[in-house]
N, C-alpha and C positions, 0 to 999 in steps of 0.2 A: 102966820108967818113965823112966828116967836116960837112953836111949837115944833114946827116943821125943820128948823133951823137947831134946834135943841135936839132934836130924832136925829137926824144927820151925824151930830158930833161925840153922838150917844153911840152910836151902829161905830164912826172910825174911832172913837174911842174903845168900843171891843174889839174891834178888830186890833188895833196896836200892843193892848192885854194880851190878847188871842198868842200872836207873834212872840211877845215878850216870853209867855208861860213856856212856849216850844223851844223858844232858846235855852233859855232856864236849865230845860230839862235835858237837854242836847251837854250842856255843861255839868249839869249832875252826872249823867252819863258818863263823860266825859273823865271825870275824876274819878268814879267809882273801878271804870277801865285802870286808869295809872295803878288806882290802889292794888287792883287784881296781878298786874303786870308786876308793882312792887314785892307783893307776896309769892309772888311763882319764882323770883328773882330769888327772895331769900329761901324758899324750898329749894332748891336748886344750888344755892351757896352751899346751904347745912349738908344737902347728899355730897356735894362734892369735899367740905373739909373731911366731914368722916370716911371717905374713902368709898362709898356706896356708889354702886351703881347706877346707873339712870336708864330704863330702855326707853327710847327716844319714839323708838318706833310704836311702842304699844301706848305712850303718853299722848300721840297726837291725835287719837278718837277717843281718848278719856274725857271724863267731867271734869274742867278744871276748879270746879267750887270744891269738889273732893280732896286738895291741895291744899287749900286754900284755910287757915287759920279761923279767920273769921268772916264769917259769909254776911253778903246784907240782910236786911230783913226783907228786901223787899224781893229777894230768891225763893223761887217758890218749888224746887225741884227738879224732875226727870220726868220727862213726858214723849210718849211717841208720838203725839200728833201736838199743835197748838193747844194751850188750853183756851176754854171756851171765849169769856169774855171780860179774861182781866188785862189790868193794864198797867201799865207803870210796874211791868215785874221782870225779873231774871225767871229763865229756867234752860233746862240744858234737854234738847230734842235729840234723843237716843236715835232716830233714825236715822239722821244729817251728822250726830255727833257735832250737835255746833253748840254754841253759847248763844243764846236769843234775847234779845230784849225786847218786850213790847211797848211802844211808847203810848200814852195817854189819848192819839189821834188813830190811834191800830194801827201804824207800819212800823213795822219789826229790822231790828237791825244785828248781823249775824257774826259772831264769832268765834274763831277755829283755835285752838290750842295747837302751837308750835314749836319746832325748837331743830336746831339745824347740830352737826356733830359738833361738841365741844364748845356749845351756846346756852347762856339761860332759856328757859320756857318764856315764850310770850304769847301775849294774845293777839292774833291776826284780825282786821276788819274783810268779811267777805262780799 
C-alpha cells in the first residue's frame, strides 16, 4: 500500500515538474521576445535619428536576428525546412519567412517581422 501510495505522488509529482518546466520556458520565451522587440526598437530609432531610410516593405520577409545586435545562443540559423530534431532553438524558415521557436515538447511557435508606415519594427505572434 505504502509503495503504491509513494508511485502515485511520484507520477503527480512529475507531472506538476512537467508543467512547471513548460511555463518556465513559455516565460524564457517570453522575455527573449521583449528583448528582440527592444533591439528592433533601437535599430529603428538609430535609422531614424541619422536620417536613413527604412524599406518597410522589404523588412517584413527579412531575418530579424540579422538586425538584431545580439542574437541568443540558442539561435540556430536560416533553414528552409524545420530542422531535424532540436529543441529549445530559434531559427528563421526562409520559406515562411517567419521567426520559429521550437519548444522542448516539439510545438513551434511563429513569428513575423512587422512594422506599419512611420512605426518601429515589431515582432508579430502568428
Amino acid at each position: 500500500v505504502t509503495l503504491t501510495v509513494i508511485g502515485i505522488l511520484a507520477t503527480l509529482l512529475l507531472g506538476y515538474l512537467n508543467k512547471a518546466q513548460n511555463d518556465i520556458e513559455k516565460v524564457i520565451v517570453e522575455t527573449e521576445l521583449n528583448n528582440f522587440r527592444l533591439s528592433l526598437t533601437e535599430y529603428w530609432v538609430n535609422k531614424s535619428l541619422k536620417n536613413q531610410s527604412i524599406d518597410s516593405k522589404a523588412l517584413n520577409n527579412s531575418n530579424p536576428m540579422l538586425l538584431i545586435a545580439e542574437r541568443p545562443e540558442n539561435y540556430i540559423g536560416e533553414f528552409s525546412e524545420a530542422p531535424g530534431s532540436s529543441k529549445a532553438v530559434w531559427y528563421f524558415d526562409t520559406t515562411t519567412k517567419q521567426l520559429i521557436y521550437v519548444f522542448n515538447d516539439g510545438h513551434q511557435a511563429s513569428y513575423r517581422l512587422s512594422s506599419t508606415a512611420g512605426r518601429a519594427l515589431s515582432l508579430i505572434h502568428i
